[in-house]
N, C-alpha and C positions, 0 to 999 in steps of 0.2 A: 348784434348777436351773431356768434360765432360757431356752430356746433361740429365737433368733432366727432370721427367714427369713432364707435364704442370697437375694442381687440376684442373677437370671443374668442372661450378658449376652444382649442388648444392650440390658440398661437402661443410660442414660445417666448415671447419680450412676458407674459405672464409667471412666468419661472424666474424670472429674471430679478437679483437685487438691485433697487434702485439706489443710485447716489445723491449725498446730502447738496443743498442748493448753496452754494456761498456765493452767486451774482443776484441779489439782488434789485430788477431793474425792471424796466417797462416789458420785455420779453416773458420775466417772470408775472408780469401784471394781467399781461396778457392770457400767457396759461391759465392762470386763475381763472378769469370772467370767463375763458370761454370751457374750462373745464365747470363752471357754476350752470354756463348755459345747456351745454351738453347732457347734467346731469338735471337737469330742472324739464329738458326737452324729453329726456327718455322716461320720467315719473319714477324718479329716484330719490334715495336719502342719503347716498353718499359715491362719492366714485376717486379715482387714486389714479396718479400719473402715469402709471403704466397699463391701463384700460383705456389713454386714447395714444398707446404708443411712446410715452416719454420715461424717460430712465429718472425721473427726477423724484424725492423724497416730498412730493405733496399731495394733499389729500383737500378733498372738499365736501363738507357734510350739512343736510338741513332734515334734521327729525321733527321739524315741525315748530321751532322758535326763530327762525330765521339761520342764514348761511353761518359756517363756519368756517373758514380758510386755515387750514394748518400746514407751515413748512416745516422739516425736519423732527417731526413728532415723534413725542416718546413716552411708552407710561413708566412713570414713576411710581408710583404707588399702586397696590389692587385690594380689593376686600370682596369676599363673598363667591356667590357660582351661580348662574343659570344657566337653560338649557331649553328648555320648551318655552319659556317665556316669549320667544319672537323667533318663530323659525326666519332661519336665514334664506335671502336670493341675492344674486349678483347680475348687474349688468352686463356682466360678461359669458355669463352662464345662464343665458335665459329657459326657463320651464323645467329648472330645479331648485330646489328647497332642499333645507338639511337644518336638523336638529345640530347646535354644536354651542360644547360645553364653555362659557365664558364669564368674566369675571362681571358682578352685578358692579362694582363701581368701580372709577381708574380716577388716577390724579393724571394728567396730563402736564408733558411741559411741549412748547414749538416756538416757533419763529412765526411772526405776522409776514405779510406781503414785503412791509419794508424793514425785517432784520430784527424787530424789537421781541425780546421773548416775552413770553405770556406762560401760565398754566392756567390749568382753570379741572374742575372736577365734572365727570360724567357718571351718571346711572343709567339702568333700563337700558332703554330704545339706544340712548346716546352711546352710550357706555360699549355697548355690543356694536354697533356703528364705526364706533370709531377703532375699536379692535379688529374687527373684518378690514377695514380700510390700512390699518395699520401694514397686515399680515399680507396684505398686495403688495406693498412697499417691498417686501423681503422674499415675495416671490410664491408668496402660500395664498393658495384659493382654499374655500370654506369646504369644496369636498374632501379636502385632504383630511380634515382633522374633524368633519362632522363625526358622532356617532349613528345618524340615518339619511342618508338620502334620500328623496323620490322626487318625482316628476310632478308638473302638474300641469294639467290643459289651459289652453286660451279660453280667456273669460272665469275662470278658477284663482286665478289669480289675485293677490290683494287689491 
């Protein structure tokens, strides 16, 4: 088990666009697991390669049916809008929350660990999950685009 520091903001590699992965290899395996441990050690549902520091297009998310590993993701398709359904937090932003407007379902297309693409469909939890984690990848935190922020105290917290 491997845990990496979580970046808060406002470190600057957070602004930052990350690039797509084309090595494919035990380095890239590695980031996975230890981005899965990292985000499993901080009582998260997803986290993105430039929250431990890495410029790289991947993302790792578990809303509660087991891990998902995505490299180079992308949504394809959207339907619908939420907003209060799940306020948002970030690892990286700890002891705020924000209301922020996002699609209730995504078609997703990515790459697995070793190359092979995949899509698969998200709703809910996932769905807004994986759009937050998306919007790291290109440099966008959730306060940018919330419509409310606030704060919330230790022990407040979900």
């Amino acid at each position: 088990m491997a845990i990496r520091t979580i970046v808060k903001h406002p470190d600057p590699v957070l602004r930052e666009k990350s690039i797509p992965v084309t090595k494919f290899n035990s380095n890239l395996h590695k980031l996975l697991d230890d981005m899965a441990d990292t985000m499993y050690d901080a009582d998260g549902v997803g986290l993105a390669a430039p929250q431990v520091g890495i410029l790289k297009r991947v993302i790792v998310m578990d809303c509660g049916d087991g891990l998902i590993e995505m490299v180079n993701p992308e949504i394809i398709e959207h339907e619908g809008e939420m907003i209060e359904d799940y306020p948002e937090g970030c690892l990286s932003i700890p002891g705020m929350r924000g209301d922020v407007r996002r699609h209730k379902w995504v078609k997703l297309r990515a790459q697995d660990r070793n190359g092979e693409w995949f899509e698969m469909e998200a709703d809910d939890l996932l769905s807004r999950c994986s759009q937050h984690e998306i919007d790291h990848l290109n440099g966008v935190l959730f306060i940018d685009i919330a419509e409310r922020v606030y704060t919330v105290k230790p022990g407040e917290e979900e």
